[in-house]
Every structure is written in structure tokens, then in C-alpha cells.
Steps between C-alpha positions, in 0.01 A plus 500: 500500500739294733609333130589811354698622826732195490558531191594906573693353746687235316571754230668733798724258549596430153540838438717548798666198415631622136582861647746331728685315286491802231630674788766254598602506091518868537754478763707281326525695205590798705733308663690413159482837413627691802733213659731201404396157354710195504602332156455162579720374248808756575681299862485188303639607186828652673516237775526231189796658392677472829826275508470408134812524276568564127761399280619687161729322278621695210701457244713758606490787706619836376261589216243694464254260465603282838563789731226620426255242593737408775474878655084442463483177663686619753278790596232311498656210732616757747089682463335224572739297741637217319866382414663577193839376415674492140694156348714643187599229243771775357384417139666147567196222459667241669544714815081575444438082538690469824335837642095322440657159562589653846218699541299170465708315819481849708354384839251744519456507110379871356167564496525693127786488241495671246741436201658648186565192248791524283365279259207274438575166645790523793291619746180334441515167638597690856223736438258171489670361779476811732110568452449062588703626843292780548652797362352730317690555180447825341713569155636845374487635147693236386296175576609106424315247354306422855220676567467609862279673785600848318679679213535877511626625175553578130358342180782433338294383210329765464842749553613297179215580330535861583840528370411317211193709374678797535848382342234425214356790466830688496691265271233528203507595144873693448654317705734201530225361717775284658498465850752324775368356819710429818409227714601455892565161633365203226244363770472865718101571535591858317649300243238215411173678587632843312573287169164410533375811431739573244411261337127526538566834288771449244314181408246751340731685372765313308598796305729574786787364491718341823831510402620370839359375791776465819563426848637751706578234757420633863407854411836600418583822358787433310372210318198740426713777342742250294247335374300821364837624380569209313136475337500847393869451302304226323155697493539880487216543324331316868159666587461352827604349854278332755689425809429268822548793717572854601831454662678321224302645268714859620812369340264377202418867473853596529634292217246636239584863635869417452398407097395803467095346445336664798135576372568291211524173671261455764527307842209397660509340845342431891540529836359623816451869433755606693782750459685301230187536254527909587883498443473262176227704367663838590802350323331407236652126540136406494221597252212302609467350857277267688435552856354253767512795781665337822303693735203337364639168457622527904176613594376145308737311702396646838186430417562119393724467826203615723245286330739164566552608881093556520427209335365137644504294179813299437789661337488429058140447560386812373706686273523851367608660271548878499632637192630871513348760246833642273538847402650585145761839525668627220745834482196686500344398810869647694380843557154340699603194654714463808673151550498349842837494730554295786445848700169574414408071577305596840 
């Protein structure tokens, strides 16, 4: 008897044990419920960003493209507390070496740069040098040979290949099934990359026929247009342009209207989505276009820049790569899409 009422008594207390702590669970839950938990990671994710500083060097300001990832790293910079300043290389690559060479030697030195390469090679070596000082080095849609802490941007392969399969399809039996391509800079990422996928296609398709292949040196209009006129004395019967990009590729557009070939020679070019592909396409300068959305690419930056500032491991010792998915529009796709504008950036 005295056995069986310890053992009552022991299993009292174990019962009482468990409904306190039940109870104490209970509480806690209501607590969560009805009032206000701490995220433990939130003070330390905006305290990290405190007094850090971020560097953008394009190309060139005043496009599309630049102001608009300019105008979303901003925001972000001034959202989450940290400095962001713009160094513009005016399309001139020279001035681009000095601007990392003395972003290098800055006493403090940037926390975050993140650069627009004109070509390939020029910047690379300095992109090397700046992650072995401790910068993070983050490239934009047009990336050098180097491979860095981040890239945010297009596939410029894969754009090529785009162009290419559709210029194929469109340039098939009854046609010429000749095509001209227009090149940027020789050693410009959206030159070298982009052939790539040109040539990834017409190399399975030698039926169609390049009559021409040319630089437009540094995205310049005029060279675009001259050369198209000039092709298209030599080739009327021309099926097809693919061009480097969408603001050249305007006065591409423009010469073949001014032939009189509109709808019969077709121009098929890139760019950021923006209101140039709306006005090209409205004008019918363009008939096929490949978009690689800014708003998504400067949501891909922001994303890369907070990474680097969060980050412990060494700068170039991981790397990523974050390729932005493209969007095809044609003349059809006018009446449903809406391009971006610096406006509606927010």
C-alpha cells in the first residue's frame, strides 16, 4: 500500500510537472499570436549596412539601360542606409581605367563596385586586382573576361541564339534567306558572346546565307543606318537584319523603312525593354525584339549588392552568376505589353 501511494504520488508530480510546462507553451503561443516577437536576424541585417558605400561605373550614363539600374541602386542605398555614388566613364574606356585605378588607391576604398565593361579585357585585370584588396566586384550585363563576386545580367549567347532561330524561321523557303548582322565594338561582351550564339544557330543552318557581318563601332547610329543602306543597294532581295542593339538598331529600322522594305526586310534586335523597344515596335523599325527587362535585371543587382555587404568570405571567393530571364515581343504583343519608363522605376 505505502508502494502504490508513492508511486500515486510521484505520478502527481509528473503530471503536474508536464501541465506546467504545456501551460507555459500555451502562453507563449498566445503571446505570438496576440503581441510582438522580435526577428532576431532583422537589427543585424540593417545595422551591417550602416556606413558602407557603393560604387557604379558605367559605360555611360544617359541610357536606358544605365539610368535605370542607377535610379534602383539608388533606392535601395538610400532604404537600407548605405552610400551610393555614380563614376561615369562617358563611353570613353580610357577615362573607365583611371576611375577603378582610383577607386583602388581611395583611402577608405568602396565597400561594393559595381561595373559596366566596355569590352572583354580592359577592365579585367583591375577587376582581379580590386577583389585581392577587398572589394567586392560585381559586373553588369556586359561582363569581361574575369569572373567576379557577382554578375547580374543578360545571356548574350543565348539573345544570339534567339535572334538567330527566329531570323531562320522567317528567312525560309521563298526567300533570299540572306541575312546581315551588325556587330558593336570587335571585343564588346554584346559583340563576342552574341556571335556566339549566332553562330551556334546558323552553323545548323548553312542554307542561310550572311552576306555581311559589320561593326557598328561604339553603338553608333549612323554607322548602323549606312551600313544597312549600303547592303540593301547590293542585296534588295535581303531577308534579314540582326542588330547589336535597340538604339542603333532604330536608325537600322529607319534605313529599311526609307527603301521602301518595311515588312519585307526584317530587323531583329535587344535591349532592356524599355520605351525604345515600344517606340521601335510601334514604328515598326523593329519586327522581332529581345528583352532582358531592367526592372528585373536591377532587382538582380540589388540583390547581388546586398549579398557582398552581408557576406564574410573574401571578395572573388564565391562567385555568382545571375543570369536574367529575356522576354521575346513582336508587333503583336504592343496592344498588351507596357514598356518600363524611368517614372514608373520605384
Amino acid at each position: 500500500m505505502i508502494a502504490d501511494t508513492k508511486t500515486f504520488r510521484w505520478g502527481l508530480k509528473s503530471l503536474m510537472a508536464i501541465f506546467i510546462a504545456s501551460t507555459s507553451v500555451l502562453a507563449g503561443l498566445a503571446y505570438a499570436q496576440d503581441g510582438a516577437i522580435k526577428d532576431p536576424a532583422r537589427a543585424q541585417y540593417y545595422e551591417g549596412f550602416k556606413g558602407k558605400r557603393v560604387v557604379f561605373v558605367p559605360v555611360f550614363m544617359g541610357l536606358d539601360l544605365t539610368e535605370g539600374w542607377s535610379k534602383m541602386m539608388g533606392i535601395q542605398a538610400k532604404r537600407l542606409g548605405y552610400n551610393y555614388e555614380v563614376r561615369n566613364a562617358n563611353f570613353d574606356t580610357s577615362a573607365g581605367v583611371q576611375i577603378l585605378t582610383q577607386l583602388l588607391s581611395e583611402k577608405p576604398k568602396p565597400d561594393v563596385v559595381v561595373i559596366q565593361n566596355p569590352d572583354v579585357t580592359s577592365y579585367a585585370k583591375l577587376e582581379k586586382q580590386m577583389e585581392e584588396a577587398g572589394i567586392y566586384v560585381i559586373q553588369m550585363n556586359m561582363k569581361s573576361l574575369q569572373s567576379t563576386t557577382g554578375f547580374a545580367g543578360a545571356d548574350a549567347t543565348v539573345i544570339g541564339e534567339v535572334q538567330a532561330e527566329w531570323v531562320v524561321k522567317q528567312c525560309g523557303p521563298g526567300t533570299s534567306r540572306k541575312v546581315l548582322i551588325l556587330n558593336g565594338p570587335t571585343t564588346a561582351p554584346w559583340t563576342v558572346y552574341m556571335q556566339e550564339g549566332y553562330n551556334n544557330v546558323l552553323n545548323k543552318n548553312p542554307d542561310i546565307k550572311v552576306v555581311s557581318r559589320q561593326s557598328i563601332g561604339n553603338y553608333d547610329s549612323s554607322k548602323a543606318k549606312s551600313i544597312t543602306e549600303v547592303t540593301l543597294k547590293q542585296h534588295p532581295d535581303l531577308c534579314a537584319v540582326m542588330g547589336v542593339w535597340d538604339i542603333p538598331d532604330l536608325a537600322t529600322g529607319a534605313a529599311v523603312k526609307d527603301a521602301g522594305l518595311s515588312g519585307k526586310v526584317l530587323v531583329s534586335t535587344s535591349g532592356g525593354g524599355g520605351e525604345v523597344a515600344c517606340k521601335g515596335l510601334q514604328t515598326k523599325a523593329f519586327d522581332h525584339y529581345v528583352s532582358y527587362d531592367v526592372p528585373g535585371q536591377s532587382r538582380d543587382v540589388n540583390d547581388l549588392i546586398q549579398m557582398a555587404l552581408q557576406t564574410k568570405d573574401q571578395p572573388g571567393k564565391l562567385k555568382v552568376a545571375h543570369y536574367t530571364p529575356l522576354a521575346v515581343l513582336t508587333q503583336a504583343d504592343l496592344a498588351t505589353h507596357q514598356c518600363w519608363t524611368l517614372d514608373s522605376l520605384k
